[in-house]
N, C-alpha and C positions, 0 to 999 in steps of 0.2 A: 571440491570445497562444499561443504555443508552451511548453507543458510538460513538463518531461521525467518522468516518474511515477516513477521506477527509480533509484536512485542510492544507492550505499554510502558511508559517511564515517566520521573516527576509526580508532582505534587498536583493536584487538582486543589479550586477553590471554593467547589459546593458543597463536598463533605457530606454528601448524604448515604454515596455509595462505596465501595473500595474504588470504581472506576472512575470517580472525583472525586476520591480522597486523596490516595497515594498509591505508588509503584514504584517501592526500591529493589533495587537490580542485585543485590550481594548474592540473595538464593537462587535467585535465575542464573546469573552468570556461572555458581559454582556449580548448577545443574546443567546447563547449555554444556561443560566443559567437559562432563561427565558424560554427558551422552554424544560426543564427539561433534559437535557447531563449532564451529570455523567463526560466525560472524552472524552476525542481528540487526534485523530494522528495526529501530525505535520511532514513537509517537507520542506527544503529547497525550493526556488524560483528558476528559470533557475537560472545556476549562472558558471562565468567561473573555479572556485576553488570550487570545493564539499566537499573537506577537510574544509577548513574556511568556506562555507556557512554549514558544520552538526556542528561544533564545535559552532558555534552561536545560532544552534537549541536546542544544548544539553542545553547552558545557560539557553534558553528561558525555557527547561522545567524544568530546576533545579529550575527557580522563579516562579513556577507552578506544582510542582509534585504533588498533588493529583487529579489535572484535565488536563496534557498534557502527552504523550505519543510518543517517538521519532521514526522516520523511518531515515534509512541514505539513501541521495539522490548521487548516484554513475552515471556517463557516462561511458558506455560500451567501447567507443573506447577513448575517449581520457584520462579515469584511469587505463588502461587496464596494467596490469603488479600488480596493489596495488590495486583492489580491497579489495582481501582476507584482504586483513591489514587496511584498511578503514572500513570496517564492522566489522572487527575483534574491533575495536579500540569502535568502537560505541555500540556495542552490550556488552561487556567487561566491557567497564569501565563507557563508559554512560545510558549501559541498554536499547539500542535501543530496538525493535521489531520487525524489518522490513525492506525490502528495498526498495526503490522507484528508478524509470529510464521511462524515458520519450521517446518515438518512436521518435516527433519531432528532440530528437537529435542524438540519436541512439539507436537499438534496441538491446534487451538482446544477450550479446553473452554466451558461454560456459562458459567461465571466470565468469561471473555474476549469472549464472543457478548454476554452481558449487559451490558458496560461498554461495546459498540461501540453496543449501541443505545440505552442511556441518553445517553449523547454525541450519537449519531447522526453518529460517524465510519464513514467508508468500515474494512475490515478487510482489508488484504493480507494476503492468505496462502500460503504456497508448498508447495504441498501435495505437493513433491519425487515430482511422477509417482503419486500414489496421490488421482487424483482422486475417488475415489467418497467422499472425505469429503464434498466438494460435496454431493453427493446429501442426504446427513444433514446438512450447514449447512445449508440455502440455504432447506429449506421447513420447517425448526425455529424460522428468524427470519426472518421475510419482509421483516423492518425494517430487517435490517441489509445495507449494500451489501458485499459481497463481491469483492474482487480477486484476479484469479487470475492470480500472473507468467509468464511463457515459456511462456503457452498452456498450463499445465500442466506443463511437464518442461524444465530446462534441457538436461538430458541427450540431447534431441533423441529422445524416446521418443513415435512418429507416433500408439500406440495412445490416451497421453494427449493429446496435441493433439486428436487427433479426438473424446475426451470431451468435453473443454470445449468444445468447439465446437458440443457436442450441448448442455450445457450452458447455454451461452450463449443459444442460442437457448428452451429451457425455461422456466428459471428467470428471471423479469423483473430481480431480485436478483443476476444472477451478471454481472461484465466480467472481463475478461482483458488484462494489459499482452504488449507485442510483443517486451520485452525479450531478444533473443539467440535466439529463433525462427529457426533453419535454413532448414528447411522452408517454404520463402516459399509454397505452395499452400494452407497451412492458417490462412494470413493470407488469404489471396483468400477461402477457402471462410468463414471466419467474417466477413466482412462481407457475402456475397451472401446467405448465409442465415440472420445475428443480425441483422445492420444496422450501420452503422459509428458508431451511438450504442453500443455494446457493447464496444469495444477502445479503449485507451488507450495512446499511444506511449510507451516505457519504453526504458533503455537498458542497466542494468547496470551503468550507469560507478562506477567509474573504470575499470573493467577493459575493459569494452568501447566503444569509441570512438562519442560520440553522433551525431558524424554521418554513420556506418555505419550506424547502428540507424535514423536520422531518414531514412534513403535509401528503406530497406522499405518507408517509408510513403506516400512521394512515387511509387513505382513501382506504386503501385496502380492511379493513374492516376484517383482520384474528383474528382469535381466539388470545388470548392472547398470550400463550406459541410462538404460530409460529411470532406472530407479535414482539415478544422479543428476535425472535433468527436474524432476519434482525435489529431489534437495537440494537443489541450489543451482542449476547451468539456465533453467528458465527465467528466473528473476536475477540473475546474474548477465543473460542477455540481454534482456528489458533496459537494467542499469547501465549498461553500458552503452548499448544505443543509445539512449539519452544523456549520457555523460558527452558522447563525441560530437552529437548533435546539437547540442545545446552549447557546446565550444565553439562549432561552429555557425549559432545562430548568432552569438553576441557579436562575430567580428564581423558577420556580414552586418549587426543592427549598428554598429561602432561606424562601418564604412559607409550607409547609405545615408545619402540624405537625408534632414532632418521632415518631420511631419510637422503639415502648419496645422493639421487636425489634432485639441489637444484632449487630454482625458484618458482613462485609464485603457480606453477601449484604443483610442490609437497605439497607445503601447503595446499593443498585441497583435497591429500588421507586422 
């Protein structure tokens, strides 16, 4: 099964760029189709309310569930108190996977580490070229899986590719999506020396075309097996460990004892 890990959707409310303007799915989906994806993670757009822009995602994938797949899009500082309850809400009831938070606006604090690994969702994060947050995530919580988009930098910035790449290979905890990666050598250099259990195909869409992005992968020229685990059996893992784990964290939070410690943070023993 071919996944696409990478994908924007909804309406944004700043309207300044395409990436808080809008991201409708007609042309992607008829292009994911084409170029042979199985199934897509979606994400909210920047957007001021992350609560209404994931409740809009969730619809989106409710008139698409056998080809979209939800991540909740959270801000570190300014949901800070509600996270746990935002993911909790998405994960719960709309079956999210994932969580998505973006450097440009803040980067993952303990609050957000902590609720990726109570869930035991995977945590995209786009650490907008300032990879040495990695450094400080990745052996802070060994529990939680880390996604690192466009090899570290959309902006085609070689010194953070070649981070994460160092990264990758480090850190057992850290993968990296291929989304809109230039530089096709630091896609070669991170599977000869992480392994191609460590990257995951991503595309960007709607904005950048999936079966552009799906070609990078195919030019790598790996064996089959390795080449189906960067399309989809890696973030298909991820997902699934946290699907079962996360089933079974609620019956054990449902069975234990109540906490007389209250606040966001106790929700997250």
């Amino acid at each position: 099964m071919i996944i696409d890990c990478h994908c924007h959707a909804g309406k944004g409310d700043l309207m300044t760029d395409p990436w808080n303007t809008d991201a409708p799915l007609d042309a992607y989906l008829r292009r994911a189709r084409a170029a042979g994806i199985h199934k897509t993670i979606i994400f909210a757009l920047f957007h001021t309310n992350y609560a209404r822009a994931n409740s809009e995602v969730a619809r989106t994938v409710a008139r698409y569930p056998d080809q979209l797949i939800g991540f909740a899009f959270v801000h570190a500082s300014r949901d800070a108190g509600r996270i746990f309850q935002m993911v909790r809400q998405a994960v719960t009831q709309w079956k999210f996977r994932g969580i998505k938070i973006h450097g440009h606006e803040a980067m993952p604090t303990r609050e957000v580490c902590e609720t990726a690994r109570v869930f035991r969702v995977p945590l995209l994060v786009d650490v907008a070229g300032r990879t040495q947050v990695i450094d400080m995530l990745a052996p802070q919580y060994r529990e939680v899986n880390f996604i690192v988009p466009h090899l570290g930098s959309f902006g085609d910035d070689w010194r953070a590719h070649q981070r994460v790449v160092d990264q990758l290979v480090h850190y057992p905890n850290v993968y990296a999506d291929t989304s809109s990666v230039r530089r096709f050598d630091y896609i070669v250099q991170a599977v000869k020396r992480a392994g191609p259990h460590k990257l995951l195909f991503g595309s960007d869409g709607p904005w950048l075309h999936p079966g552009v992005e799906i070609q990078k992968i195919r030019l790598l020229g790996l064996p089959r097996h390795e080449e189906s685990l960067i399309l989809g059996g890696n973030i298909e893992r991820l997902m699934n460990r946290a699907r079962l784990a996360s089933i079974a964290k609620s019956v054990a939070h449902a069975l234990a004892p109540k906490e007389t410690t209250t606040g966001p943070l106790a929700q997250l023993r």
